[in-house]
C-alpha distance (Angstrom), angle and dihedral (degrees) to the residues before:
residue distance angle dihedral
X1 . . .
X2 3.80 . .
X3 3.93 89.4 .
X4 3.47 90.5 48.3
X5 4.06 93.5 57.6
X6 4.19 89.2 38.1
X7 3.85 83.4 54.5
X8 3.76 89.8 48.0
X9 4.07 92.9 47.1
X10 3.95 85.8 50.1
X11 3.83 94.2 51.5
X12 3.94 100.0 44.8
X13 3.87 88.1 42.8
X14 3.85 88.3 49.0
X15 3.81 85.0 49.6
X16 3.63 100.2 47.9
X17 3.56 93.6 50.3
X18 4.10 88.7 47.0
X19 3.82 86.6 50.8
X20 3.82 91.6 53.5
X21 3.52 98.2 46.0
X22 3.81 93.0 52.0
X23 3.85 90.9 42.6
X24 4.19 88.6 56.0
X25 3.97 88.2 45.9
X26 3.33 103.0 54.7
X27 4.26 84.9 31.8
X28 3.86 78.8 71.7
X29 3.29 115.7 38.8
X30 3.88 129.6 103.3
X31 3.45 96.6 -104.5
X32 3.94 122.4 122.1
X33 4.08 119.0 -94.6
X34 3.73 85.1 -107.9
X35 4.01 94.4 49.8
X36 3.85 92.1 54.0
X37 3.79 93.7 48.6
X38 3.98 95.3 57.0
X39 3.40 91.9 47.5
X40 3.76 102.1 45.9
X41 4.16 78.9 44.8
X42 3.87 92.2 49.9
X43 3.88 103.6 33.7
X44 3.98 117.3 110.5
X45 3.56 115.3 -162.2
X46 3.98 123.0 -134.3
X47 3.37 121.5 -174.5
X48 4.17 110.4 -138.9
X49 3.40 134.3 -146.7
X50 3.44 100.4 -96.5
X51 3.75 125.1 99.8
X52 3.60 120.4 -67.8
X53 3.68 109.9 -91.0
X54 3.85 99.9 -122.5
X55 4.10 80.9 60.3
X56 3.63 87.6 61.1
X57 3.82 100.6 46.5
X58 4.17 85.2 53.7
């Protein structure tokens, strides 16, 4: 059961950092206000099946 919940913690972490990454991305691109708003509203985040990212920043 504790694996299960350490496995959990790793995934949303791995999200949230995913999520923020995007977010500054598309933040600063050179696409209109109004661009970067349907995106950010539309976008669907899946994690892949590479490493988490705070593994690669280590």
């Amino acid at each position: 059961m504790n694996e299960q919940l350490q496995d959990m913690d790793v995934f949303l972490r791995t999200m949230h950092i995913l999520e923020n990454r995007i977010n500054e991305l598309i933040r600063s691109s050179d696409l209109s206000e109004q661009q970067k708003q349907f995106i950010l509203n539309h976008i669907l985040v899946i994690p892949g099946k590479d490493a988490p990212l705070e593994w690669k920043q280590k």
